[in-house]
TIDORO-572023 format. One record per residue (C-alpha): y, z, x. Coordinates in steps of 0.001 Angstrom, whole numbers, padded with zeros to 6 digits, always signed. Example, Ala and Ser with C-alpha at 12.3 -4.5 7.8 and 13.67 -1.06 7.14 Angstrom:
<guvos>
-004500+007800+012300;-001060+007140+013670;
</guvos>
This chain:
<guvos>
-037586-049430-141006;-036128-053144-141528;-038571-054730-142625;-038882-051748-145912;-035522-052232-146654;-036111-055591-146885;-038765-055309-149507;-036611-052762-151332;-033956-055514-151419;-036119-058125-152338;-037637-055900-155392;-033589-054756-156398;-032992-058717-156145;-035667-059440-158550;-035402-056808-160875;-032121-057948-161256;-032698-061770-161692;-035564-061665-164012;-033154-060828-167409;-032159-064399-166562;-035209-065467-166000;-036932-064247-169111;-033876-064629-171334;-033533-061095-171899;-031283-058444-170439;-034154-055872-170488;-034239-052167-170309;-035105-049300-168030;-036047-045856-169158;-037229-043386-166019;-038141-039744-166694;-038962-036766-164633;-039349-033537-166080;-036395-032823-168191;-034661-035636-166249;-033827-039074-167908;-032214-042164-166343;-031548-045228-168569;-030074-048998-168033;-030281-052087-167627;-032534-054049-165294;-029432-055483-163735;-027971-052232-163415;-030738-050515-161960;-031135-053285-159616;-027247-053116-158292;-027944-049614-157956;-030918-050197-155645;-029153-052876-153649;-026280-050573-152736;-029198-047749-151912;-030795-049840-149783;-027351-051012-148057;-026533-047417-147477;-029998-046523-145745;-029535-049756-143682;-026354-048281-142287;-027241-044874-141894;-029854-046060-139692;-027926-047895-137718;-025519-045436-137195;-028336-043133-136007;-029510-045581-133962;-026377-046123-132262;-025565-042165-131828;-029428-041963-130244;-029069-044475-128268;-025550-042955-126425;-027307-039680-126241;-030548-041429-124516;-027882-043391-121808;-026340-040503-120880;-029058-038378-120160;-031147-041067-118622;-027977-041426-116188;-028026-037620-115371;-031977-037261-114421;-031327-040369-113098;-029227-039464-110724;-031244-036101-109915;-034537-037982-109720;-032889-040653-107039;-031280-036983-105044;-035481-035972-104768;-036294-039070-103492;-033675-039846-101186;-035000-036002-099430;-038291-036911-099032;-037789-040386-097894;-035143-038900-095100;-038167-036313-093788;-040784-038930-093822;-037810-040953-091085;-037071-037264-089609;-041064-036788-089412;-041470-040702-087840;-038436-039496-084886;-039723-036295-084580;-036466-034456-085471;-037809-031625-086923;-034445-030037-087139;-033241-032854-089897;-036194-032722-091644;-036131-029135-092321;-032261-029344-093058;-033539-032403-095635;-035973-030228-097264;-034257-027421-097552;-031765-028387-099681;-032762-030391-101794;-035527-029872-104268;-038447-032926-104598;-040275-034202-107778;-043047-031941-108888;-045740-033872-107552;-044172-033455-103791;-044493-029950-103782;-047015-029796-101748;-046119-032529-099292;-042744-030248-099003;-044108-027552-098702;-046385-028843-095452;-043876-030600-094126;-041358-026999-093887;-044712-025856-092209;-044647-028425-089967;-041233-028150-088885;-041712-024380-088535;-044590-024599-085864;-042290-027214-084218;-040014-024065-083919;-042772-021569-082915;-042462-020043-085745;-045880-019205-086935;-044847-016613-089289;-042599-019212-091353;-045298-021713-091082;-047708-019641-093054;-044987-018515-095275;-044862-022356-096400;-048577-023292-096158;-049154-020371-098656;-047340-022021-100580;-049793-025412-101395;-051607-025257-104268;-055444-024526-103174;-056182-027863-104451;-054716-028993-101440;-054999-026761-099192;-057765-028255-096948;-055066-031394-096547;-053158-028792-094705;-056027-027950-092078;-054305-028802-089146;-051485-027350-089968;-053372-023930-090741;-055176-024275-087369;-051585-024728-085398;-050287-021413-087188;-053131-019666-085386;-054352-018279-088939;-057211-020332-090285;-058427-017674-092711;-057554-019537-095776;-059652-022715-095139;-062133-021376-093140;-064447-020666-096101;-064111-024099-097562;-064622-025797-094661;-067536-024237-093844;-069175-025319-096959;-068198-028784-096704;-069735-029076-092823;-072981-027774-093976;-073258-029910-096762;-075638-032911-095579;-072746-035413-096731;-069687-033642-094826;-067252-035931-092998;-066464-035928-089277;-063095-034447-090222;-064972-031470-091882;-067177-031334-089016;-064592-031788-086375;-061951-029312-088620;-064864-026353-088795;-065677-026875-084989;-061963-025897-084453;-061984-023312-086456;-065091-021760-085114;-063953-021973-081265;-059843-020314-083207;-061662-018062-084570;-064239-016695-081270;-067584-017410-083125;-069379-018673-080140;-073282-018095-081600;-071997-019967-084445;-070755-022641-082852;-073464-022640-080365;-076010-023310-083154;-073307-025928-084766;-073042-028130-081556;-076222-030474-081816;-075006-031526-084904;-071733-032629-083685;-074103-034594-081181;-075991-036529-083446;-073097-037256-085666;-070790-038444-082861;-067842-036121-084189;-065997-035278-081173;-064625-037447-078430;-065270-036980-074596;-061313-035289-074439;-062302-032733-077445;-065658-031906-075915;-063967-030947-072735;-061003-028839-074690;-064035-027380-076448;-065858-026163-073891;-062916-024845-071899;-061871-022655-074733;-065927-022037-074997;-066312-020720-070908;-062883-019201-070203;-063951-016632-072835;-067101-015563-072101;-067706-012635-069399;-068104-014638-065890;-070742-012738-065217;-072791-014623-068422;-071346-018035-067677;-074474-019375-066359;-076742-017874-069064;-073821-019829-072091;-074556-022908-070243;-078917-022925-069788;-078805-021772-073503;-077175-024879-074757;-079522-027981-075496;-079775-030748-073263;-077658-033142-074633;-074800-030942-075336;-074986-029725-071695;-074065-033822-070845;-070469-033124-072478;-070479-029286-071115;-071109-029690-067754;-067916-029925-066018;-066077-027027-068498;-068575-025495-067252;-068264-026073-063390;-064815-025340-063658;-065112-022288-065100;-067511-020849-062551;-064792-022200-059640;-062327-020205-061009;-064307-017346-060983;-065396-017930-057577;-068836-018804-057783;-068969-021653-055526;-072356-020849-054058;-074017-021191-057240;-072872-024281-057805;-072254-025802-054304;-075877-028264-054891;-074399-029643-057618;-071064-030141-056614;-073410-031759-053207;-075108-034400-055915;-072044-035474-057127;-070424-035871-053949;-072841-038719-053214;-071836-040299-056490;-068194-041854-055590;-067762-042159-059058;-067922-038117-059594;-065302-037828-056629;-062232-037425-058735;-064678-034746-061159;-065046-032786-057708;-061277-032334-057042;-060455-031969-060548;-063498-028894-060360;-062350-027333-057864;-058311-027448-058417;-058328-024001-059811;-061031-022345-057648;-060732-019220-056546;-061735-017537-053062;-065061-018157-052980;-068017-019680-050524;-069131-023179-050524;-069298-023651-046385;-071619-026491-046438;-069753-028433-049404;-066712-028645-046879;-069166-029438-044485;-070331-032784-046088;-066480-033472-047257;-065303-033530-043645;-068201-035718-042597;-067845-038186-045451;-064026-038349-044605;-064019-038846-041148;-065330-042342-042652;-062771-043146-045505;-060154-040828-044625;-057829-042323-047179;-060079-041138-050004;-057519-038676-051937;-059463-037289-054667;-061908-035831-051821;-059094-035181-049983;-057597-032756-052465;-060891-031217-052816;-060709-030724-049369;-057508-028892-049357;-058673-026976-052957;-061877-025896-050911;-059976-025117-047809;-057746-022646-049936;-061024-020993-051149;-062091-020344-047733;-058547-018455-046469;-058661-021756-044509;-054813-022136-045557;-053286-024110-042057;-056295-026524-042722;-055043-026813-046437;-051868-027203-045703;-052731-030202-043221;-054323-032243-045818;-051962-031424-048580;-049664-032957-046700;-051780-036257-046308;-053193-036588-050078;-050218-035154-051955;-048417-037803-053833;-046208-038092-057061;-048741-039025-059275;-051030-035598-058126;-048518-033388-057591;-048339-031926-060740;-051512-030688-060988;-052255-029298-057644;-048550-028030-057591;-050312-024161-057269;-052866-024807-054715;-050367-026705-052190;-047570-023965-052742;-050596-021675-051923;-051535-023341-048585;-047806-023844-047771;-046907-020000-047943;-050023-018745-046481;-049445-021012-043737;-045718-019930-042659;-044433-022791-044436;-042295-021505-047197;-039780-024493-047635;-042580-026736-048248;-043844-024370-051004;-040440-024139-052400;-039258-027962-052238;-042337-028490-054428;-041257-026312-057090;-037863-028531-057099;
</guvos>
Protein backbone atom coordinates (compact mmCIF):
# COMPACT_ATOMS: atom_id res chain seq x y z
CA UNK A 1 0.00 0.00 0.00
CA UNK A 2 3.11 2.48 0.62
CA UNK A 3 5.02 1.85 -1.76
CA UNK A 4 1.67 2.77 -4.54
CA UNK A 5 1.20 5.82 -2.94
CA UNK A 6 4.51 6.53 -3.43
CA UNK A 7 4.42 6.13 -7.15
CA UNK A 8 1.15 8.08 -7.22
CA UNK A 9 3.13 10.88 -5.52
CA UNK A 10 5.98 10.64 -7.56
CA UNK A 11 3.69 10.77 -10.92
CA UNK A 12 1.45 14.00 -9.12
CA UNK A 13 5.13 15.45 -8.46
CA UNK A 14 6.05 15.20 -12.00
CA UNK A 15 3.06 16.05 -13.67
CA UNK A 16 3.30 19.02 -11.83
CA UNK A 17 7.01 19.99 -12.45
CA UNK A 18 7.20 19.31 -16.07
CA UNK A 19 5.23 22.92 -17.15
CA UNK A 20 8.55 24.17 -15.79
CA UNK A 21 10.40 21.92 -17.29
CA UNK A 22 9.10 22.23 -20.81
CA UNK A 23 8.35 25.94 -20.54
CA UNK A 24 4.79 25.50 -20.83
CA UNK A 25 1.97 25.45 -18.32
CA UNK A 26 0.20 22.63 -20.26
CA UNK A 27 -3.29 21.36 -20.26
CA UNK A 28 -5.42 18.47 -19.13
CA UNK A 29 -8.68 17.47 -20.67
CA UNK A 30 -10.21 13.93 -19.08
CA UNK A 31 -13.59 12.61 -20.26
CA UNK A 32 -15.88 9.86 -19.27
CA UNK A 33 -19.12 9.52 -20.69
CA UNK A 34 -20.88 12.76 -20.43
CA UNK A 35 -18.27 13.66 -17.77
CA UNK A 36 -15.47 16.31 -18.43
CA UNK A 37 -12.64 17.43 -16.13
CA UNK A 38 -10.26 20.19 -17.34
CA UNK A 39 -6.92 22.05 -15.91
CA UNK A 40 -3.85 22.56 -15.66
CA UNK A 41 -1.03 20.06 -15.28
CA UNK A 42 -0.13 21.78 -12.06
CA UNK A 43 -3.53 21.68 -10.95
CA UNK A 44 -4.25 18.26 -11.64
CA UNK A 45 -1.11 17.34 -10.04
CA UNK A 46 -1.97 19.30 -6.54
CA UNK A 47 -5.09 17.55 -6.80
CA UNK A 48 -3.42 14.13 -6.93
CA UNK A 49 -0.93 14.98 -4.21
CA UNK A 50 -3.66 15.82 -1.71
CA UNK A 51 -5.52 12.35 -3.01
CA UNK A 52 -2.77 10.49 -2.36
CA UNK A 53 -2.17 12.28 1.20
CA UNK A 54 -5.70 11.46 2.09
CA UNK A 55 -5.42 7.60 1.17
CA UNK A 56 -2.09 7.61 3.12
CA UNK A 57 -4.02 8.63 6.20
CA UNK A 58 -6.99 6.74 5.86
CA UNK A 59 -4.84 3.82 5.90
CA UNK A 60 -3.21 4.55 8.69
CA UNK A 61 -6.05 5.25 10.58
CA UNK A 62 -7.36 1.79 9.63
CA UNK A 63 -4.39 0.39 10.50
CA UNK A 64 -4.33 1.78 13.83
CA UNK A 65 -8.23 0.93 14.59
CA UNK A 66 -7.22 -2.92 13.32
CA UNK A 67 -4.56 -3.13 15.12
CA UNK A 68 -6.53 -2.16 18.76
CA UNK A 69 -9.21 -4.52 17.71
CA UNK A 70 -6.46 -7.43 16.99
CA UNK A 71 -4.75 -6.58 20.81
CA UNK A 72 -7.72 -6.89 22.45
CA UNK A 73 -8.97 -9.94 21.21
CA UNK A 74 -5.64 -11.62 21.11
CA UNK A 75 -5.63 -10.71 25.02
CA UNK A 76 -9.11 -12.37 25.53
CA UNK A 77 -8.34 -15.95 23.72
CA UNK A 78 -5.30 -15.37 25.22
CA UNK A 79 -6.25 -15.58 28.36
CA UNK A 80 -8.84 -18.54 27.62
CA UNK A 81 -6.22 -20.50 25.69
CA UNK A 82 -3.60 -20.17 28.86
CA UNK A 83 -7.14 -21.32 31.35
CA UNK A 84 -7.05 -24.85 28.84
CA UNK A 85 -3.67 -25.31 29.36
CA UNK A 86 -3.16 -24.60 32.83
CA UNK A 87 -6.21 -27.79 33.24
CA UNK A 88 -4.48 -30.16 31.45
CA UNK A 89 -1.09 -29.47 32.72
CA UNK A 90 -2.65 -29.71 36.53
CA UNK A 91 -4.17 -33.49 35.54
CA UNK A 92 -1.05 -34.60 33.89
CA UNK A 93 0.65 -33.53 37.94
CA UNK A 94 -2.80 -34.99 39.47
CA UNK A 95 -2.26 -38.16 37.05
CA UNK A 96 1.85 -38.27 38.07
CA UNK A 97 0.49 -38.24 42.26
CA UNK A 98 -2.21 -40.32 41.60
CA UNK A 99 -4.90 -37.94 42.97
CA UNK A 100 -7.54 -38.86 40.93
CA UNK A 101 -9.90 -36.74 42.89
CA UNK A 102 -7.98 -33.33 41.61
CA UNK A 103 -7.70 -34.44 38.37
CA UNK A 104 -11.26 -35.03 37.82
CA UNK A 105 -12.12 -31.70 39.74
CA UNK A 106 -9.34 -30.13 37.01
CA UNK A 107 -11.11 -31.54 34.15
CA UNK A 108 -14.25 -30.94 34.97
CA UNK A 109 -14.30 -27.53 34.96
CA UNK A 110 -12.52 -26.35 32.75
CA UNK A 111 -12.78 -26.99 29.06
CA UNK A 112 -9.22 -28.01 27.00
CA UNK A 113 -8.12 -27.00 23.42
CA UNK A 114 -9.80 -29.00 20.74
CA UNK A 115 -7.08 -31.22 20.08
CA UNK A 116 -7.20 -32.52 23.96
CA UNK A 117 -10.47 -33.80 23.68
CA UNK A 118 -9.66 -36.94 23.62
CA UNK A 119 -6.83 -37.00 26.14
CA UNK A 120 -9.77 -35.39 28.48
CA UNK A 121 -11.97 -37.37 27.77
CA UNK A 122 -9.62 -40.65 28.83
CA UNK A 123 -8.31 -39.13 31.49
CA UNK A 124 -12.32 -38.50 33.22
CA UNK A 125 -12.31 -42.32 32.33
CA UNK A 126 -9.48 -42.90 34.14
CA UNK A 127 -10.38 -41.16 37.16
CA UNK A 128 -13.80 -42.84 37.04
CA UNK A 129 -12.44 -46.53 37.24
CA UNK A 130 -10.20 -45.10 40.03
CA UNK A 131 -13.71 -44.55 41.66
CA UNK A 132 -15.25 -47.92 40.60
CA UNK A 133 -17.28 -46.40 38.60
CA UNK A 134 -17.46 -48.40 35.48
CA UNK A 135 -20.60 -46.96 34.28
CA UNK A 136 -19.01 -43.28 34.19
CA UNK A 137 -15.93 -44.67 32.72
CA UNK A 138 -17.68 -45.82 29.62
CA UNK A 139 -19.79 -42.80 29.64
CA UNK A 140 -16.35 -40.88 28.94
CA UNK A 141 -14.52 -43.45 26.76
CA UNK A 142 -17.61 -43.19 24.41
CA UNK A 143 -16.80 -40.20 24.14
CA UNK A 144 -13.11 -40.48 22.01
CA UNK A 145 -13.33 -40.07 18.64
CA UNK A 146 -12.91 -43.75 17.00
CA UNK A 147 -9.77 -42.52 15.62
CA UNK A 148 -8.52 -42.98 18.90
CA UNK A 149 -10.19 -45.23 20.39
CA UNK A 150 -7.71 -48.19 20.37
CA UNK A 151 -5.29 -45.55 22.47
CA UNK A 152 -7.91 -46.06 25.05
CA UNK A 153 -7.57 -50.03 25.21
CA UNK A 154 -6.66 -50.33 28.58
CA UNK A 155 -8.87 -48.20 29.73
CA UNK A 156 -11.82 -50.11 27.85
CA UNK A 157 -10.47 -53.40 29.29
CA UNK A 158 -10.55 -51.87 33.11
CA UNK A 159 -14.34 -50.80 32.50
CA UNK A 160 -15.02 -54.50 32.02
CA UNK A 161 -16.67 -53.61 28.48
CA UNK A 162 -14.25 -54.25 25.66
CA UNK A 163 -16.92 -54.42 22.96
CA UNK A 164 -15.89 -51.34 21.21
CA UNK A 165 -12.24 -52.32 20.42
CA UNK A 166 -12.57 -55.76 20.33
CA UNK A 167 -13.21 -55.83 16.56
CA UNK A 168 -10.27 -53.66 15.73
CA UNK A 169 -8.02 -55.33 17.67
CA UNK A 170 -8.67 -58.41 16.39
CA UNK A 171 -7.78 -57.36 12.97
CA UNK A 172 -4.66 -55.79 13.87
CA UNK A 173 -3.34 -59.22 15.86
CA UNK A 174 -4.00 -61.25 12.87
CA UNK A 175 -2.38 -59.10 10.60
CA UNK A 176 1.26 -60.68 10.05
CA UNK A 177 2.76 -57.12 11.07
CA UNK A 178 0.66 -56.59 14.46
CA UNK A 179 2.58 -55.27 17.47
CA UNK A 180 3.04 -57.00 20.83
CA UNK A 181 0.65 -54.40 22.24
CA UNK A 182 -2.03 -55.62 19.69
CA UNK A 183 -1.13 -59.04 20.47
CA UNK A 184 -0.86 -58.65 24.17
CA UNK A 185 -4.25 -56.08 24.09
CA UNK A 186 -6.41 -58.96 22.02
CA UNK A 187 -5.05 -61.75 24.43
CA UNK A 188 -6.78 -59.67 27.20
CA UNK A 189 -9.59 -59.21 25.60
CA UNK A 190 -10.10 -62.76 24.60
CA UNK A 191 -9.50 -64.25 28.28
CA UNK A 192 -12.41 -60.55 29.40
CA UNK A 193 -14.36 -61.69 27.14
CA UNK A 194 -14.47 -66.02 27.98
CA UNK A 195 -13.31 -67.09 24.43
CA UNK A 196 -11.15 -69.87 25.59
CA UNK A 197 -11.02 -71.98 21.95
CA UNK A 198 -10.04 -68.74 20.64
CA UNK A 199 -7.50 -68.03 22.71
CA UNK A 200 -6.42 -71.54 22.88
CA UNK A 201 -5.66 -71.47 19.12
CA UNK A 202 -4.09 -67.73 19.68
CA UNK A 203 -1.49 -68.87 22.36
CA UNK A 204 1.47 -70.33 20.17
CA UNK A 205 1.64 -67.23 18.60
CA UNK A 206 2.12 -65.27 21.66
CA UNK A 207 5.01 -67.96 22.10
CA UNK A 208 6.91 -67.37 19.20
CA UNK A 209 6.53 -63.67 19.37
CA UNK A 210 7.60 -63.37 23.03
CA UNK A 211 4.44 -61.09 23.85
CA UNK A 212 3.72 -61.86 27.33
CA UNK A 213 5.94 -61.92 30.36
CA UNK A 214 6.31 -64.89 32.87
CA UNK A 215 3.77 -62.61 35.50
CA UNK A 216 1.05 -62.23 32.50
CA UNK A 217 1.33 -65.86 31.50
CA UNK A 218 0.56 -66.88 35.01
CA UNK A 219 -2.50 -64.14 35.36
CA UNK A 220 -3.48 -65.69 32.04
CA UNK A 221 -3.76 -68.96 32.80
CA UNK A 222 -5.37 -68.43 36.19
CA UNK A 223 -8.21 -66.57 34.64
CA UNK A 224 -7.87 -69.54 31.82
CA UNK A 225 -8.33 -72.74 34.68
CA UNK A 226 -10.48 -71.13 37.39
CA UNK A 227 -13.13 -71.04 34.63
CA UNK A 228 -13.27 -74.10 33.15
CA UNK A 229 -15.45 -77.08 34.77
CA UNK A 230 -12.83 -78.95 37.25
CA UNK A 231 -13.90 -81.84 36.03
CA UNK A 232 -12.16 -80.80 32.30
CA UNK A 233 -9.12 -79.20 33.87
CA UNK A 234 -6.86 -81.89 32.90
CA UNK A 235 -8.22 -82.32 29.34
CA UNK A 236 -7.58 -77.74 28.94
CA UNK A 237 -4.14 -78.51 29.95
CA UNK A 238 -3.00 -81.96 27.50
CA UNK A 239 -4.78 -79.92 24.70
CA UNK A 240 -2.42 -77.04 24.85
CA UNK A 241 0.98 -77.38 22.84
CA UNK A 242 4.07 -78.13 24.45
CA UNK A 243 5.61 -75.03 24.81
CA UNK A 244 2.70 -73.16 26.06
CA UNK A 245 2.22 -75.91 28.70
CA UNK A 246 6.06 -74.55 30.04
CA UNK A 247 4.25 -71.13 31.08
CA UNK A 248 0.82 -73.12 32.03
CA UNK A 249 1.94 -75.53 34.21
CA UNK A 250 1.70 -74.21 37.60
CA UNK A 251 -1.94 -72.19 36.82
CA UNK A 252 -2.59 -75.24 36.13
CA UNK A 253 -1.44 -77.23 39.31
CA UNK A 254 -3.01 -74.76 41.30
CA UNK A 255 -6.11 -74.99 39.94
CA UNK A 256 -6.46 -78.74 40.32
CA UNK A 257 -5.32 -78.16 44.33
CA UNK A 258 -8.05 -76.11 44.82
CA UNK A 259 -10.30 -78.41 43.50
CA UNK A 260 -8.89 -81.14 45.43
CA UNK A 261 -7.27 -83.26 43.08
CA UNK A 262 -4.12 -83.91 44.79
CA UNK A 263 -3.82 -87.52 43.72
CA UNK A 264 -3.65 -86.66 40.22
CA UNK A 265 -1.07 -84.56 40.59
CA UNK A 266 0.84 -85.83 43.70
CA UNK A 267 3.96 -87.38 40.98
CA UNK A 268 4.45 -84.21 39.87
CA UNK A 269 4.30 -82.25 42.79
CA UNK A 270 7.00 -85.59 43.93
CA UNK A 271 9.46 -84.37 40.82
CA UNK A 272 9.54 -81.07 41.88
CA UNK A 273 10.08 -81.74 45.37
CA UNK A 274 13.51 -83.11 44.44
CA UNK A 275 14.21 -79.89 42.61
CA UNK A 276 14.98 -77.33 45.67
CA UNK A 277 14.56 -74.78 43.30
CA UNK A 278 10.64 -75.76 42.70
CA UNK A 279 10.26 -75.77 46.64
CA UNK A 280 8.77 -72.35 46.99
CA UNK A 281 6.37 -73.43 43.50
CA UNK A 282 5.19 -76.41 45.87
CA UNK A 283 3.97 -74.21 48.79
CA UNK A 284 2.82 -71.55 46.62
CA UNK A 285 0.64 -74.79 44.75
CA UNK A 286 -0.69 -75.96 47.36
CA UNK A 287 -1.65 -72.64 49.54
CA UNK A 288 -5.18 -72.81 48.38
CA UNK A 289 -5.73 -76.61 48.27
CA UNK A 290 -8.60 -78.00 49.24
CA UNK A 291 -9.36 -81.38 51.23
CA UNK A 292 -7.95 -83.67 49.17
CA UNK A 293 -5.36 -86.89 49.19
CA UNK A 294 -1.75 -86.67 48.55
CA UNK A 295 -0.54 -89.21 51.63
CA UNK A 296 2.72 -90.02 50.16
CA UNK A 297 3.61 -86.26 49.12
CA UNK A 298 3.52 -85.54 53.01
CA UNK A 299 5.28 -88.57 53.29
CA UNK A 300 8.48 -87.44 51.39
CA UNK A 301 8.01 -83.71 52.98
CA UNK A 302 8.41 -85.07 56.50
CA UNK A 303 11.38 -87.18 55.49
CA UNK A 304 13.15 -84.43 53.59
CA UNK A 305 12.54 -82.12 56.69
CA UNK A 306 13.62 -84.11 59.36
CA UNK A 307 17.01 -83.10 57.44
CA UNK A 308 16.66 -79.23 56.91
CA UNK A 309 13.98 -78.56 59.21
CA UNK A 310 14.40 -74.84 58.78
CA UNK A 311 13.32 -75.08 55.14
CA UNK A 312 10.02 -72.75 55.25
CA UNK A 313 8.68 -72.89 51.88
CA UNK A 314 8.37 -76.86 52.46
CA UNK A 315 7.40 -76.14 55.66
CA UNK A 316 4.29 -74.23 54.67
CA UNK A 317 3.55 -76.87 52.25
CA UNK A 318 3.63 -79.02 55.00
CA UNK A 319 1.12 -77.23 57.03
CA UNK A 320 -1.06 -76.42 53.48
CA UNK A 321 -0.97 -80.34 52.97
CA UNK A 322 -1.63 -81.10 56.55
CA UNK A 323 -4.89 -78.89 56.30
CA UNK A 324 -5.89 -81.02 53.23
CA UNK A 325 -5.66 -84.10 55.15
CA UNK A 326 -8.10 -82.86 58.35
CA UNK A 327 -4.58 -83.18 59.85
CA UNK A 328 -5.32 -79.62 61.52
CA UNK A 329 -3.19 -80.08 65.23
CA UNK A 330 -0.28 -81.15 62.84
CA UNK A 331 -0.95 -77.86 60.80
CA UNK A 332 -1.21 -75.88 63.41
CA UNK A 333 2.29 -77.16 64.83
CA UNK A 334 4.17 -76.11 61.86
CA UNK A 335 2.34 -72.92 61.24
CA UNK A 336 3.58 -71.96 64.19
CA UNK A 337 7.31 -72.77 63.20
CA UNK A 338 7.31 -71.37 59.41
CA UNK A 339 4.90 -68.47 59.85
CA UNK A 340 6.67 -65.21 59.62
CA UNK A 341 5.85 -61.52 58.57
CA UNK A 342 6.97 -61.72 55.27
CA UNK A 343 4.44 -65.11 54.61
CA UNK A 344 1.82 -64.27 56.58
CA UNK A 345 -0.17 -62.62 54.25
CA UNK A 346 -0.63 -65.14 52.00
CA UNK A 347 -1.20 -68.16 54.05
CA UNK A 348 -3.29 -65.87 56.45
CA UNK A 349 -6.50 -68.50 55.48
CA UNK A 350 -4.83 -71.75 55.81
CA UNK A 351 -3.18 -70.93 59.39
CA UNK A 352 -6.56 -69.36 60.71
CA UNK A 353 -7.88 -72.75 59.34
CA UNK A 354 -5.48 -75.00 61.33
CA UNK A 355 -5.76 -72.64 64.36
CA UNK A 356 -9.67 -73.01 64.72
CA UNK A 357 -9.87 -76.56 63.82
CA UNK A 358 -7.36 -77.16 66.34
CA UNK A 359 -9.10 -75.44 69.54
CA UNK A 360 -6.99 -72.55 69.06
CA UNK A 361 -9.21 -69.67 68.29
CA UNK A 362 -7.04 -66.69 69.63
CA UNK A 363 -4.33 -67.68 67.41
CA UNK A 364 -6.77 -67.60 64.44
CA UNK A 365 -8.05 -64.33 65.55
CA UNK A 366 -4.65 -62.43 66.51
CA UNK A 367 -3.79 -63.17 62.87
CA UNK A 368 -6.59 -61.38 61.47
CA UNK A 369 -5.29 -58.25 63.69
Amino acid sequence: MIRLILVILAVAALLAISPTLIGDVGYVLISFNKTTYEGSIVAFGLVMMLTALLLYLSYKLVRYLWSLYSNTRHRFFARSEERKQAAIEQSVWSLLNNDMAQLQLALENNSVAESWYDVRFALLAKAALSQNKQTDAVAYLDKISPSNQLKAAHLWLASGDCSTISGELKRLAEGKKATALELKLYAQVLVQQQKWPALQDFMPRLVRKKVLSDGEWQQLFQRYFADQASNELSICYEQLSKHVKNYAETPYLQAMARTGQLNKIELTLLKMLKKPEQHKAIADILRNSAPGDALKLQASLQDILQKDSHNIDLLLALACLANAHGEYDLAARVFDKALNAENRADYLHQAALSYSKSAQPEKALVLYQ
